[in-house]
N, C-alpha and C positions, 0 to 999 in steps of 0.2 A: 249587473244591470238587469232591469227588467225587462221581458221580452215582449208583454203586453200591458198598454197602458189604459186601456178602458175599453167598455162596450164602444162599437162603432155604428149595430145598427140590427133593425131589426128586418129580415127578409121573407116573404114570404107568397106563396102560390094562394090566389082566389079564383074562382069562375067567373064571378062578373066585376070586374076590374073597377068598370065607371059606376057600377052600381053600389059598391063598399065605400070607393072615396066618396060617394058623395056621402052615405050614411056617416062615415068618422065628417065629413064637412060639417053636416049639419048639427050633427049631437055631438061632439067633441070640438069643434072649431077646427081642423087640422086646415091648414093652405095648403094645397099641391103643389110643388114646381109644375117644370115640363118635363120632367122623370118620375112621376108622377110618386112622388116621395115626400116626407114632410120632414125639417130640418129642428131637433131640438138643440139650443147653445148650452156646450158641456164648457165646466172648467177646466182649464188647461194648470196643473200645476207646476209647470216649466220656465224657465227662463227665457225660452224661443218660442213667439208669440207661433200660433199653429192653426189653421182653420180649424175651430171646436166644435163641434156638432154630435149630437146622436141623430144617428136616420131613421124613417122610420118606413117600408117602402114595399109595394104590392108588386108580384110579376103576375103574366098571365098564368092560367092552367099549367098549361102544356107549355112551361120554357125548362129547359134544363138547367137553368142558373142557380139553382138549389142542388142541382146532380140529380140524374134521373132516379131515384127513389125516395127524394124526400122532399116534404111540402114546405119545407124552411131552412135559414141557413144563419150561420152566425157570423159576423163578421166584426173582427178585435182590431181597433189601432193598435200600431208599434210607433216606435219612435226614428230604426231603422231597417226597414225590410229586410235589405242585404244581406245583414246580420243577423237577422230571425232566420230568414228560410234559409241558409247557411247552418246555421248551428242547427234544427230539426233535420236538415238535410244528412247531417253529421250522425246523429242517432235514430236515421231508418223512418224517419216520418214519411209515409207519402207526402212529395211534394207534386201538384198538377204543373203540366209541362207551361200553361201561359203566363205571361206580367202583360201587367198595363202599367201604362202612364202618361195620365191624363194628367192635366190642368187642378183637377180636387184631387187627385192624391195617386201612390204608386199602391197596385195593388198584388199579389200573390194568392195563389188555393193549394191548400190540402186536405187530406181527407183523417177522420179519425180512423178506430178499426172498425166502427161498426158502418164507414161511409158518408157518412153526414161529411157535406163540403164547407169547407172553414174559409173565409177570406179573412185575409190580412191586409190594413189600410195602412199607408204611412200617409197622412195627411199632407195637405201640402206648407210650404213654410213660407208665409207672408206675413211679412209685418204690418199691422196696425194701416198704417201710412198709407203703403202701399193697395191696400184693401180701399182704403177710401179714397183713391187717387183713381184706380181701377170705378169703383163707382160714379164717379163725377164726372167721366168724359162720354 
C-alpha cells in the first residue's frame, strides 16, 4: 500500500501576509478562506469519496509552522495516518511529538535529515451526501 497519496499543499512564510494575498487576489484570482488559504479540487482515485483539495496557504514571518529554519513546508495526504507514522516510526524517522484532529483532516510532523518539517494529512472521510447536507443547513 502506498503511504502517500498526493501533494496536500503548499506552505509557506511571507512578511506582509495581507499584502501577497491580495497581489495572488488580484493577478491570479485565488479566494482566501479565513485561514487565509486557497483550496484547489484534486482528484481522488478511490473508492471512499474524501475531501480533495490541494492548498495553497501563507503563514506569518515569524511562525514556526515551517520549523524554525525553514521558510516552507511540505505537506503529503495518506490515506491512513496510523499507519504511516507507525511504519516511519518503525525505521527511525523523526517523528514530532503532536497530532491533530480537526474536522478537515487528522494530521502528524516529521522531519527529514536536513530538518525541513513534513506534515502528513489524512483528509477527512465524507461522503458526497453528507458534504451537501452539511452545506444546506
Amino acid at each position: 500500500m502506498k503511504r502517500i497519496i498526493g501533494p496536500g499543499g503548499f506552505f509557506f512564510k511571507t512578511r506582509d501576509r495581507e499584502k501577497l494575498k491580495e497581489w495572488y487576489s488580484r493577478h491570479l484570482g485565488f479566494e482566501f478562506d479565513e485561514y487565509d488559504s486557497v483550496k484547489f479540487p484534486v482528484h481522488e482515485d478511490t473508492d471512499n469519496p474524501k475531501e480533495a483539495y490541494l492548498l495553497f496557504s501563507m503563514f506569518p514571518n515569524d511562525t514556526d509552522y515551517c520549523g524554525p529554519d525553514h521558510d516552507f513546508m511540505f505537506n503529503f495526504r495518506v490515506d491512513d495516518l496510523d499507519r504511516v507514522v507507525a511504519e516511519l516510526e518503525a525505521e527511525g524517522v523523526e517523528i514530532l511529538p503532536d497530532r491533530v484532529d480537526e474536522f478537515y483532516g487528522k494530521f502528524a510532523w516529521l522531519l527529514d535529515p536536513e530538518g525541513h518539517r513534513i506534515e502528513l494529512w489524512q483528509p477527512p472521510l465524507k461522503t458526497v451526501l453528507e458534504r451537501d447536507e452539511g452545506s444546506s443547513t
